[in-house]
N, C-alpha and C positions, 0 to 999 in steps of 0.2 A: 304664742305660748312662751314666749320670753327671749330674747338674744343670747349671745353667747353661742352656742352652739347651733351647726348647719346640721339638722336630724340625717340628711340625705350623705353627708361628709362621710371619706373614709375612715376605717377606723386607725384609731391612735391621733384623731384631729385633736389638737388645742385649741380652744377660741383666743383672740388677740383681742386685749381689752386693753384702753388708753391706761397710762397709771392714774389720773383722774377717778375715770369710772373701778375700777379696781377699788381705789379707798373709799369710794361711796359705798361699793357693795362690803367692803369691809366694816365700816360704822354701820350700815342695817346689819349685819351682823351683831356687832353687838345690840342695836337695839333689840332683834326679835330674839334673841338667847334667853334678855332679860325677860318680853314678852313672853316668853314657851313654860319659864321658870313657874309663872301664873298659875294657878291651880285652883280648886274649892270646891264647895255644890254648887257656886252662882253658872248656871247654863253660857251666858255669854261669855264669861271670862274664861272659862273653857274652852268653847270655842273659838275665842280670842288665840290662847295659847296655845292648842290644837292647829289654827293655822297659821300661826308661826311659827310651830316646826316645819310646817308646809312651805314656808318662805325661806327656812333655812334651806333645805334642800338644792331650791329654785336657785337659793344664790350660790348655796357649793360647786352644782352643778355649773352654773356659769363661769364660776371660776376654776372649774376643770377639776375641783376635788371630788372627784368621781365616790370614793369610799364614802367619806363623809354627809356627801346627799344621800345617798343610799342608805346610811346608819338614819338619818334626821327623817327621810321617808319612811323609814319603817318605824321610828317611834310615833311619825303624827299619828300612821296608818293603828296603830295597836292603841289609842286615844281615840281615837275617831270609834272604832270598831266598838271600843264603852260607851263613848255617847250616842251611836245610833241604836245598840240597845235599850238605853235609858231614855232616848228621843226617839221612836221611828218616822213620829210625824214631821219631824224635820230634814225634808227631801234633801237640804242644799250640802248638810252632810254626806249623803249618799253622793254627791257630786262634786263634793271636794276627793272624797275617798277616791272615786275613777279618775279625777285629776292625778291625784297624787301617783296611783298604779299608772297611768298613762305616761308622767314626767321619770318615773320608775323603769317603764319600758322603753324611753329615750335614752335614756344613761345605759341599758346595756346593749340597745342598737348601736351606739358611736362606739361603744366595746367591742363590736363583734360577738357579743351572744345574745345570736338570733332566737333561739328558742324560747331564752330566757325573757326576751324585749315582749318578746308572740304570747307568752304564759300572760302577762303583766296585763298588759292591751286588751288580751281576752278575760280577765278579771276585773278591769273597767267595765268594758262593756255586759260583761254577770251582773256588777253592783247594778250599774243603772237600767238593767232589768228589771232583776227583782224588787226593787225599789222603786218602781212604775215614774223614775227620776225624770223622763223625757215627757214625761205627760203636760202638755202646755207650761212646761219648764224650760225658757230661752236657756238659759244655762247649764240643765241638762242636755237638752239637743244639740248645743255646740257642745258639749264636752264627748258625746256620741257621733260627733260627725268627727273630731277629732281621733278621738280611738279608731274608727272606721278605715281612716287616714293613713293610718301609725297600721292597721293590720295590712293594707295594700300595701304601705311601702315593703312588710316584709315578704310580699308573695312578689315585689318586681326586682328585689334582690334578688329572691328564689330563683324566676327566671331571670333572670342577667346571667347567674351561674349557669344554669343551663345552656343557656347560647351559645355561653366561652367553650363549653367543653365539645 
């Protein structure tokens, strides 16, 4: 699900990225900004730009701009949420969207708010419910095993606290 960050790390971790890698992730920045700009009724170009705010996110996040993925997830997320209206028959949205909540609920595990990471993970796994998305869908299935993942890690944190105390 992308480097940069150790999901299991304490919180207030920084990822350590080469300066190298840093300015690559900074030009796909500009490139997907320009992608996301994209817009119209043509379906794919939408969904072009739709997930390249998806990418934005992915890169903030890796670059430890915690707000700013979080601002960029919640616009793919309110985009997406129009074209799965407009498209239902097109599952891969329904599993970009639990993506998105899933990378959502990463950025506020490494935060320390667990509820918040828990809410997110559990709204992954609604979409690709109700969007019957795992149905011989390889990509929905790993994005459900994924979320599955991300809800254990927060119940072995649960218990770690427990133990301590």
């Amino acid at each position: 699900m992308g480097a940069g960050w150790d999901a299991s790390a304490p919180r207030g971790f920084q990822p350590t990225l080469s300066n190298e890698t840093e300015n690559i992730l900074e030009n796909l920045l500009k490139f997907y900004d320009r992608l996301a700009l994209a817009s119209g009724e043509n379906f794919q170009l939408s969904e072009a730009s739709t997930k390249a705010l998806g990418r934005l996110g992915d890169i903030h996040r890796q670059l430890g701009h915690r707000q700013q993925s979080l601002d960029r997830y919640a616009n793919a997320q309110t985009k997406l949420q129009r074209l799965m209206i407009d498209h239902p028959q097109h599952m891969r949205l329904a599993v970009e969207s639990a993506r998105i909540h899933n990378e959502m609920g990463r950025v506020y595990f490494v935060d320390g708010n667990y509820p918040e990471a828990q809410h997110s993970h559990q709204q992954a796994l609604d979409i690709l419910d109700d969007a019957n998305a795992t149905n011989n869908e390889a990509m929905g299935l790993y994005e459900q095993a994924c979320t599955h993942y991300y809800l254990g890690r927060r119940l072995q944190v649960s218990a770690s606290r427990v133990a301590m105390e």
